[in-house]
N, CA, C, O and CB atoms as a CASP TS submission, in Angstrom:
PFRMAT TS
TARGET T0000
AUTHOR 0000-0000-0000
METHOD Language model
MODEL 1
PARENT N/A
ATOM      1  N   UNK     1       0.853  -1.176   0.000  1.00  0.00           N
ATOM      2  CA  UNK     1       0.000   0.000   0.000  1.00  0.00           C
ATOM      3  C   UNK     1       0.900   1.240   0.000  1.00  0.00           C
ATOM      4  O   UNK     1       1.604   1.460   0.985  1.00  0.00           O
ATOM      5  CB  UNK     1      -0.971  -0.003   1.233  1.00  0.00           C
ATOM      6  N   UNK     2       0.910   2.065  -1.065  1.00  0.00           N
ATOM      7  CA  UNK     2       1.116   3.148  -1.197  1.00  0.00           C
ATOM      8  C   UNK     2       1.270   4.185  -0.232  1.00  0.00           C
ATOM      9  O   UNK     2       0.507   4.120   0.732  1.00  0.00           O
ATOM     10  CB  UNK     2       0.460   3.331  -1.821  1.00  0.00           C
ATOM     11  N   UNK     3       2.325   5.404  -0.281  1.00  0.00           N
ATOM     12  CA  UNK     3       2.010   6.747   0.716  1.00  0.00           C
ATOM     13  C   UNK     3       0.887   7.277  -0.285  1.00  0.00           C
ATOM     14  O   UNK     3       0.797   7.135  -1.504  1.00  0.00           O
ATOM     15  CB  UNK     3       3.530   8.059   1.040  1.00  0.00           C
ATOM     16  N   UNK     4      -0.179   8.122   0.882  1.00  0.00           N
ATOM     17  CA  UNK     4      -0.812   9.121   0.431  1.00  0.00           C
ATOM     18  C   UNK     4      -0.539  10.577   0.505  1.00  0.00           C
ATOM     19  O   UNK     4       0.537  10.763   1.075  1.00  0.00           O
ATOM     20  CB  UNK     4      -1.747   8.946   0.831  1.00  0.00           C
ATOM     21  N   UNK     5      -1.115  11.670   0.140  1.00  0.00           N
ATOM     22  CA  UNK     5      -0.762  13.147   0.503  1.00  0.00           C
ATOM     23  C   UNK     5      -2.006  13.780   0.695  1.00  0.00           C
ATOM     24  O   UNK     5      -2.584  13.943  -0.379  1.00  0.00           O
ATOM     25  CB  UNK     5       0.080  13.947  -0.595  1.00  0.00           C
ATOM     26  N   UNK     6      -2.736  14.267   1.842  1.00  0.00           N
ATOM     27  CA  UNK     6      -4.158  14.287   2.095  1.00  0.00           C
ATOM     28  C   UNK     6      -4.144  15.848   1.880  1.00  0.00           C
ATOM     29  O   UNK     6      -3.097  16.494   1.831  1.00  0.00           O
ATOM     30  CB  UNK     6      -4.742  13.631   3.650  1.00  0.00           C
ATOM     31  N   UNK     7      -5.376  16.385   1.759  1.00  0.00           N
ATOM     32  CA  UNK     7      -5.691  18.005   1.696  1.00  0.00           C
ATOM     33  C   UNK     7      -4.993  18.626   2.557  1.00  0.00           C
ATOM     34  O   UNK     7      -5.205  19.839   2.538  1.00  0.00           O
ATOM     35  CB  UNK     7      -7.083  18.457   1.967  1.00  0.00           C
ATOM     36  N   UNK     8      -3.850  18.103   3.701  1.00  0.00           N
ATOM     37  CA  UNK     8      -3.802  18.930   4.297  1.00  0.00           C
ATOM     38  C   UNK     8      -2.554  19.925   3.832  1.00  0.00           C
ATOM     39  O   UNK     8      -2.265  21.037   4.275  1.00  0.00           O
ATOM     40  CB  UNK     8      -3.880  18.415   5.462  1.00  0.00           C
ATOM     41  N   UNK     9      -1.833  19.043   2.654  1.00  0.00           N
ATOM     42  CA  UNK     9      -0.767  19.500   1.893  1.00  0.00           C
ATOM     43  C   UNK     9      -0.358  20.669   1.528  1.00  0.00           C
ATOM     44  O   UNK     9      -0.704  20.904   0.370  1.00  0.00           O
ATOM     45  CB  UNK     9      -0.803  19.081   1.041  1.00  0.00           C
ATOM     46  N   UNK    10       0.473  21.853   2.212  1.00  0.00           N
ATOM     47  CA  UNK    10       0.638  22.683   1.545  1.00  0.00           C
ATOM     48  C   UNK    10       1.447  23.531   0.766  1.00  0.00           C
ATOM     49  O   UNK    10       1.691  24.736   0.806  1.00  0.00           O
ATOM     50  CB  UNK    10       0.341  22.937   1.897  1.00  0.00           C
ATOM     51  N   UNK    11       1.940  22.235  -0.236  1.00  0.00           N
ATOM     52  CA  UNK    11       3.149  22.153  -1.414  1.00  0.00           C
ATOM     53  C   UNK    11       4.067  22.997  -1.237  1.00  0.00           C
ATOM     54  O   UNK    11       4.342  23.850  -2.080  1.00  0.00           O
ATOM     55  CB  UNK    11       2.768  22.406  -2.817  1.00  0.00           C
ATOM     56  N   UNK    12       4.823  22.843   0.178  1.00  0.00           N
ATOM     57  CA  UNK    12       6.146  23.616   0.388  1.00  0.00           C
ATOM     58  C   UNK    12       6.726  22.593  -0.256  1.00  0.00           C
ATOM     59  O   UNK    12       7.607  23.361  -0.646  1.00  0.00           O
ATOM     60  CB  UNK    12       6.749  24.040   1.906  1.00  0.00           C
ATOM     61  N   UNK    13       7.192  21.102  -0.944  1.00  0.00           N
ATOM     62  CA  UNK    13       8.241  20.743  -1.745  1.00  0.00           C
ATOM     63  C   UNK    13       8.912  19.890  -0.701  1.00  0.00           C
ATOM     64  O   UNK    13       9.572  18.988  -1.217  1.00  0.00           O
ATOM     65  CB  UNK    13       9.090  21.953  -2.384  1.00  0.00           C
ATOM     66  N   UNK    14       8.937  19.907   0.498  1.00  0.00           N
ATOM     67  CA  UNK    14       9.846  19.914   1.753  1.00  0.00           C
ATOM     68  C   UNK    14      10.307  17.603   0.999  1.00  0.00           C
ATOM     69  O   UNK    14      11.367  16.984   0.898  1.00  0.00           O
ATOM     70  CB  UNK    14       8.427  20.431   4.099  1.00  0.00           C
ATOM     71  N   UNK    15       8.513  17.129   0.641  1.00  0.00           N
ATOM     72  CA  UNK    15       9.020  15.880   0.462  1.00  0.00           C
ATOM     73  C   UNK    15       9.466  15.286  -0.786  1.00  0.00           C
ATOM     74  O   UNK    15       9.639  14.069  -0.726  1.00  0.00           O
ATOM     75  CB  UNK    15       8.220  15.170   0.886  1.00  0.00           C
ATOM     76  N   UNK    16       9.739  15.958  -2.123  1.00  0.00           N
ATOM     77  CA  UNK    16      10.281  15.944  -3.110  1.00  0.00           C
ATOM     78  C   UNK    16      11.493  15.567  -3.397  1.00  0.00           C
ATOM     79  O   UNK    16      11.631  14.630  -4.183  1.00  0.00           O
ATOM     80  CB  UNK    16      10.149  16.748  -3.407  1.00  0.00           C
ATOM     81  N   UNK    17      12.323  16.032  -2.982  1.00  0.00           N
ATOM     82  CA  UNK    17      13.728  15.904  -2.581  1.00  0.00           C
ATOM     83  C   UNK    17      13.702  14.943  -1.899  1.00  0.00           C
ATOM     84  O   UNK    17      14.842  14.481  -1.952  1.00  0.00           O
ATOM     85  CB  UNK    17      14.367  16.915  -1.934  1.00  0.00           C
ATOM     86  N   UNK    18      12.875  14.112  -1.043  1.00  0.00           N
ATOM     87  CA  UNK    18      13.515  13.417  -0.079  1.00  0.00           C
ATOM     88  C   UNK    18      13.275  11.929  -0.665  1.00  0.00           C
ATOM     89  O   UNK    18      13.808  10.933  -0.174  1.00  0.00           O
ATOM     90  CB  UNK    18      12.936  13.744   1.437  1.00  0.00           C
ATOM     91  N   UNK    19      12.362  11.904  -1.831  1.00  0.00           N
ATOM     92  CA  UNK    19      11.759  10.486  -1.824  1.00  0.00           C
ATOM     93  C   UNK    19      12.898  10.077  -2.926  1.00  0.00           C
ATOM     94  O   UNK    19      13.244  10.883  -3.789  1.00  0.00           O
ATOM     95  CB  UNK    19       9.888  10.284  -2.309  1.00  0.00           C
ATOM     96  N   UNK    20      13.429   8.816  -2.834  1.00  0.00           N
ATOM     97  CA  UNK    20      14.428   8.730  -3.266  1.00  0.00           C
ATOM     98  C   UNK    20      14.113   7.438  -4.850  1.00  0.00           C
ATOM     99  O   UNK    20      14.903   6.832  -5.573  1.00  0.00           O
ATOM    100  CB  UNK    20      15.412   8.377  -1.887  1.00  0.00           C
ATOM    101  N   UNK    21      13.030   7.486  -4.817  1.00  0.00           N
ATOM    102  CA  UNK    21      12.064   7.010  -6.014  1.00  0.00           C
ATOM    103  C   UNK    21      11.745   7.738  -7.310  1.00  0.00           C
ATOM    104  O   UNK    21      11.708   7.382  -8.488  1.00  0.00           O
ATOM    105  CB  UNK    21      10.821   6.855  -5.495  1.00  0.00           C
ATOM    106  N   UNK    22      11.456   9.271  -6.459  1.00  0.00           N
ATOM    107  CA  UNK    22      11.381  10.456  -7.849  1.00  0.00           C
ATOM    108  C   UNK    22       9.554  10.213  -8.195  1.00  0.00           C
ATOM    109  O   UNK    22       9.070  10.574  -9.267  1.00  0.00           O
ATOM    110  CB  UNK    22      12.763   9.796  -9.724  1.00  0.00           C
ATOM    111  N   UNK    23       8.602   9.460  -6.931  1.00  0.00           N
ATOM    112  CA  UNK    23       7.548   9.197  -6.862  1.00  0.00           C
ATOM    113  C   UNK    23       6.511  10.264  -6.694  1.00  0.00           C
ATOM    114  O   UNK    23       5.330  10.026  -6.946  1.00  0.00           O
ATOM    115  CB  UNK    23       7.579   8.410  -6.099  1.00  0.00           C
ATOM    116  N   UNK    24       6.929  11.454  -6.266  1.00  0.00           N
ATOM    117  CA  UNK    24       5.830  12.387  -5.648  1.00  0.00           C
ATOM    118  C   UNK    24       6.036  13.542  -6.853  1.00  0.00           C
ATOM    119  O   UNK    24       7.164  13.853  -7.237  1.00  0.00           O
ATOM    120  CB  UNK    24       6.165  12.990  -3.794  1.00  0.00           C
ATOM    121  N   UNK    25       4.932  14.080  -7.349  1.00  0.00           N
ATOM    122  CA  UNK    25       4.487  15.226  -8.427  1.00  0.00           C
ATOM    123  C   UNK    25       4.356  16.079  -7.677  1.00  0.00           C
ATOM    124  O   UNK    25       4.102  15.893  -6.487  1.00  0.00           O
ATOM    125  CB  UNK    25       3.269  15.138  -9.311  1.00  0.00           C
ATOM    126  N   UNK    26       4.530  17.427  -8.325  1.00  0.00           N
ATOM    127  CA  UNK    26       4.109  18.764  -8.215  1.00  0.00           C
ATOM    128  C   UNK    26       2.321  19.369  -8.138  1.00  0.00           C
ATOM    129  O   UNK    26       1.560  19.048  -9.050  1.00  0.00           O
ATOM    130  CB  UNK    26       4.816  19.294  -9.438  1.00  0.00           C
ATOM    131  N   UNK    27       1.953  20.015  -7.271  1.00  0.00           N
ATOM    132  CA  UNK    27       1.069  20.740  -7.610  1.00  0.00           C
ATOM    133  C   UNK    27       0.754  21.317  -6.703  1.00  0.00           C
ATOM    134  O   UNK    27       1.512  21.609  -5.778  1.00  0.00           O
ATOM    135  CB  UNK    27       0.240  20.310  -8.129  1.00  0.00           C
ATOM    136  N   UNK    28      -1.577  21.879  -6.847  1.00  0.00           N
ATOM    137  CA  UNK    28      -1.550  22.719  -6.005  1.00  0.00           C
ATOM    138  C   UNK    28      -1.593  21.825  -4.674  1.00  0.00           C
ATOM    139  O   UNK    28      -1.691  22.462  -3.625  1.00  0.00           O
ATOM    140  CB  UNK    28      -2.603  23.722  -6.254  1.00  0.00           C
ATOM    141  N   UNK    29      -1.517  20.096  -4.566  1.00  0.00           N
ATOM    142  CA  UNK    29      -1.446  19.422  -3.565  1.00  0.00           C
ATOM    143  C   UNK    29      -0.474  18.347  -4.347  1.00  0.00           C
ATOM    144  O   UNK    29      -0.605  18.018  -5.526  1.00  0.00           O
ATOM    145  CB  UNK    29      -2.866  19.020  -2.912  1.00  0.00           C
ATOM    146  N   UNK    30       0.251  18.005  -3.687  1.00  0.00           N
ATOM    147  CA  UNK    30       1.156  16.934  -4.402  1.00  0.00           C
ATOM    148  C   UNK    30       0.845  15.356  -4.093  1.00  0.00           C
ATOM    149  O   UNK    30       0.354  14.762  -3.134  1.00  0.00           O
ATOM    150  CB  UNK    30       2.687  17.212  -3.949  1.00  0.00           C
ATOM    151  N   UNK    31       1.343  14.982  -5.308  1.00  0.00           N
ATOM    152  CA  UNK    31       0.578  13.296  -5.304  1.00  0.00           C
ATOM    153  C   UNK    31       1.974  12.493  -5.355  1.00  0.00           C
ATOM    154  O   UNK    31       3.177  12.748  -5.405  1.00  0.00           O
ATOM    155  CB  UNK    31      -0.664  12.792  -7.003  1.00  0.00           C
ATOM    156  N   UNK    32       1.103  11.355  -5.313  1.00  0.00           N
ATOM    157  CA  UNK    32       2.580  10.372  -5.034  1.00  0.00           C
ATOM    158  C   UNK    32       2.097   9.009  -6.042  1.00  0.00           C
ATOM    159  O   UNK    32       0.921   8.646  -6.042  1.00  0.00           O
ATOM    160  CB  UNK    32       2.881   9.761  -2.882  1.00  0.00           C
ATOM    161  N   UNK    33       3.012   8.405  -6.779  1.00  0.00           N
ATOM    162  CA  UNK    33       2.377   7.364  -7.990  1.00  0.00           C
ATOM    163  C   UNK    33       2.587   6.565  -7.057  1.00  0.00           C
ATOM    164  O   UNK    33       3.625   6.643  -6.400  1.00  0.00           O
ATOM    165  CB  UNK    33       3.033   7.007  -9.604  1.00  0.00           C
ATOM    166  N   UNK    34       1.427   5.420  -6.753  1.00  0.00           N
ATOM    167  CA  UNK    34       1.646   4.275  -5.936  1.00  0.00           C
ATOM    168  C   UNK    34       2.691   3.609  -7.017  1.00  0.00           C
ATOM    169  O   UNK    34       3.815   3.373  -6.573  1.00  0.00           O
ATOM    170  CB  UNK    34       0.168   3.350  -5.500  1.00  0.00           C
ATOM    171  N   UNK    35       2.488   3.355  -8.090  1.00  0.00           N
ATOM    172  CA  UNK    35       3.735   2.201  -9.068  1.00  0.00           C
ATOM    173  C   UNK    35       4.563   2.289  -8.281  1.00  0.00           C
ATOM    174  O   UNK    35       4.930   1.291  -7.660  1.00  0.00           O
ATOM    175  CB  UNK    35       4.473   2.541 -10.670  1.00  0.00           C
ATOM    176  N   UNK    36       5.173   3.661  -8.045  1.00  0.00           N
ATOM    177  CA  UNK    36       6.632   3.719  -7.898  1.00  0.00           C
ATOM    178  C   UNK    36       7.155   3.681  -6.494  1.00  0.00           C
ATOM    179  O   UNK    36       8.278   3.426  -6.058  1.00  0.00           O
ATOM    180  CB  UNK    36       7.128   4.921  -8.524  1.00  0.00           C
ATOM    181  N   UNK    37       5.801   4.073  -5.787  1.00  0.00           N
ATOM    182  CA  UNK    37       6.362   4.494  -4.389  1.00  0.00           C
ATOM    183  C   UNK    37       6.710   3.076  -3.719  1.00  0.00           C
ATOM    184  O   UNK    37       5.958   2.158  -4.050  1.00  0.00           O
ATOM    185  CB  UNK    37       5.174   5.436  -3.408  1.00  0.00           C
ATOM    186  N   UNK    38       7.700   2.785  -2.861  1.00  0.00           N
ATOM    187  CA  UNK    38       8.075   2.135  -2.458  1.00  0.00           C
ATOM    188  C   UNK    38       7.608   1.949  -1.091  1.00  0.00           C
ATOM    189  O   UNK    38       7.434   0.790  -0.714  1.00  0.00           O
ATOM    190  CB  UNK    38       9.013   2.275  -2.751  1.00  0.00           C
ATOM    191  N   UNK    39       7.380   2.908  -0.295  1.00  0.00           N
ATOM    192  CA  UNK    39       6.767   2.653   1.040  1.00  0.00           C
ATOM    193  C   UNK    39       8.182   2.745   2.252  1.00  0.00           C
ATOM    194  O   UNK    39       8.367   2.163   3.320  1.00  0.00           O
ATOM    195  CB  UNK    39       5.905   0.924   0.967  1.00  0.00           C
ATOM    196  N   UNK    40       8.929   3.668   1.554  1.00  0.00           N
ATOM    197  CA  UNK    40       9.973   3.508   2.546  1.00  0.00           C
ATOM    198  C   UNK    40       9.788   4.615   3.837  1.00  0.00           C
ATOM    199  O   UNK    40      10.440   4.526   4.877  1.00  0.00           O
ATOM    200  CB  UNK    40      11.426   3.711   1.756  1.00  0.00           C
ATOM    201  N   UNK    41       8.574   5.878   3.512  1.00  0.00           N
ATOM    202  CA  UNK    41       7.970   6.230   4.401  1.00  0.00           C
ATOM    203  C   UNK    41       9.126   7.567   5.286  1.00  0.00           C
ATOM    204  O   UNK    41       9.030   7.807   6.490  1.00  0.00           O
ATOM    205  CB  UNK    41       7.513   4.798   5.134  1.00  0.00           C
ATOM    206  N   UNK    42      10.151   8.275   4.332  1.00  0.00           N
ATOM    207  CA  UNK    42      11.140   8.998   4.295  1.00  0.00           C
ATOM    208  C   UNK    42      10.168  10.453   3.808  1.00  0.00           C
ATOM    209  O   UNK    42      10.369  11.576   4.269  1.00  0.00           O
ATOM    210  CB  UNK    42      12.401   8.321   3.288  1.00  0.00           C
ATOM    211  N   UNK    43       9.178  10.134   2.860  1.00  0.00           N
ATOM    212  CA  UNK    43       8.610  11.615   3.048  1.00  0.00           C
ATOM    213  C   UNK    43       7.420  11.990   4.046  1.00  0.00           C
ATOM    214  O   UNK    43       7.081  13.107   4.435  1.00  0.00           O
ATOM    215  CB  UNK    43       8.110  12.053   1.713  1.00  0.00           C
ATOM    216  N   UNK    44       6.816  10.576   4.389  1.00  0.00           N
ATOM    217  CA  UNK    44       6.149  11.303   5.820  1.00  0.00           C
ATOM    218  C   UNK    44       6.989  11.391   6.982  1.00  0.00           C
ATOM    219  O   UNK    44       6.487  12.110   7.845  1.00  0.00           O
ATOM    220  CB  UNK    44       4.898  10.518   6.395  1.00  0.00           C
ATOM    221  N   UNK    45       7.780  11.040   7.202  1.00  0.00           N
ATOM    222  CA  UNK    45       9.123  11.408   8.361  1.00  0.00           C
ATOM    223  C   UNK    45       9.395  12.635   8.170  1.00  0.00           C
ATOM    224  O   UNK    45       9.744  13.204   9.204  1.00  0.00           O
ATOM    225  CB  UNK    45      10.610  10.621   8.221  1.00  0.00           C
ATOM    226  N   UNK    46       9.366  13.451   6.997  1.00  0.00           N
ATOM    227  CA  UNK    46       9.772  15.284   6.964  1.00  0.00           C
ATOM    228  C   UNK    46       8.664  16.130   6.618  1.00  0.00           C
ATOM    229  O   UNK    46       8.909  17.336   6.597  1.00  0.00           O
ATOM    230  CB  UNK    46      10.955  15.765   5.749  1.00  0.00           C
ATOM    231  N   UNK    47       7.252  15.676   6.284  1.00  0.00           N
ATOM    232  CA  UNK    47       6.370  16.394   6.024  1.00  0.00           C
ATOM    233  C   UNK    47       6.083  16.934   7.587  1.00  0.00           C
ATOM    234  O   UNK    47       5.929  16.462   8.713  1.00  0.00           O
ATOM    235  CB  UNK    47       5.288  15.662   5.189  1.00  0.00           C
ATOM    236  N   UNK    48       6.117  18.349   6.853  1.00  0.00           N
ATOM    237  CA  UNK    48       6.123  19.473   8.640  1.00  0.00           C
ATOM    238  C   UNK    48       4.441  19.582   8.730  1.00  0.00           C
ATOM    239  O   UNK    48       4.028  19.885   9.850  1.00  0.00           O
ATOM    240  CB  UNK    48       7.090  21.805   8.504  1.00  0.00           C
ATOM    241  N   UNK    49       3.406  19.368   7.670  1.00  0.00           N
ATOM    242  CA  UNK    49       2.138  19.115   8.119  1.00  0.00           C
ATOM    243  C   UNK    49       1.541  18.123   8.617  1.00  0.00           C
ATOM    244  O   UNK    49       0.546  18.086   9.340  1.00  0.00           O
ATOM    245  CB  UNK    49       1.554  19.295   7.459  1.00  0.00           C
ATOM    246  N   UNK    50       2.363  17.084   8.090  1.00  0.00           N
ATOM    247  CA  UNK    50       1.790  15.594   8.797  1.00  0.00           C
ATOM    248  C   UNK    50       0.587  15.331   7.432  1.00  0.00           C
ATOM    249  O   UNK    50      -0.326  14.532   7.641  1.00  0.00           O
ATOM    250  CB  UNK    50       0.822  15.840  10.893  1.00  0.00           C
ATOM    251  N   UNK    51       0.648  15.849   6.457  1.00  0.00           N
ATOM    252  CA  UNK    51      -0.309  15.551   5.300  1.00  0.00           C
ATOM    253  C   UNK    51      -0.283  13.656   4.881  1.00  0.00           C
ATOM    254  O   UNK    51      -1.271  12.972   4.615  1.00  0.00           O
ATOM    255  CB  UNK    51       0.339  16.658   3.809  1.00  0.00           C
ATOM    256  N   UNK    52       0.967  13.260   4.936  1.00  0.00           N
ATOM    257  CA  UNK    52       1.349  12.262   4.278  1.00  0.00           C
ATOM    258  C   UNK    52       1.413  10.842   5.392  1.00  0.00           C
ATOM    259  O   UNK    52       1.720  10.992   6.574  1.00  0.00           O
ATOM    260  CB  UNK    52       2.723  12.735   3.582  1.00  0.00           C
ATOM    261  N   UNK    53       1.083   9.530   4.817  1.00  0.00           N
ATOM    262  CA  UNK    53       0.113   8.636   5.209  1.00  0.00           C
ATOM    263  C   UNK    53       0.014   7.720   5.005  1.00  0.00           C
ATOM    264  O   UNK    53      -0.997   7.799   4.308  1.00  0.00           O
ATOM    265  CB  UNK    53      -0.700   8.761   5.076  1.00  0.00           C
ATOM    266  N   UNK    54       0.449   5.896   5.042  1.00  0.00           N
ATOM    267  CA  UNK    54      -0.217   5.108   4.273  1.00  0.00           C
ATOM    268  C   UNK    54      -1.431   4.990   3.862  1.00  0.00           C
ATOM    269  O   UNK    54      -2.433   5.225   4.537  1.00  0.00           O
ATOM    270  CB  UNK    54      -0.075   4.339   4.571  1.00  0.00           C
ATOM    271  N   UNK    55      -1.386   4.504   2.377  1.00  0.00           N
ATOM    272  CA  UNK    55      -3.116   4.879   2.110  1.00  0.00           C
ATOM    273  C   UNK    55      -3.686   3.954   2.245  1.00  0.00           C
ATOM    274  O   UNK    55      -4.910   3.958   2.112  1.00  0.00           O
ATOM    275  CB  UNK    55      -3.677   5.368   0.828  1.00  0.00           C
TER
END
């Protein structure tokens, strides 16, 4: 099961850089491709909102 990125997202970028997959997109809330995501769970460890989640 995939990370999620819930509404509470507010695309400071902070987990982009960190996912070491290249799994999470840009926007006005950022998404994450389950394909790719691995579940290593490195961008909810730095998300400063706590947006991010297994889904």
């Amino acid at each position: 099961m995939a990370y999620v990125i819930s509404n509470d997202c507010i695309a400071c970028g902070t987990c982009i850089s960190e996912c070491p997959v290249e799994a999470i997109s840009e926007g006005d809330i950022y998404t994450i491709n389950a394909d790719l995501c691995t579940e290593c769970g490195t961008c909810a460890s730095v998300c400063p909102n706590e947006a991010i989640s297994l889904g």
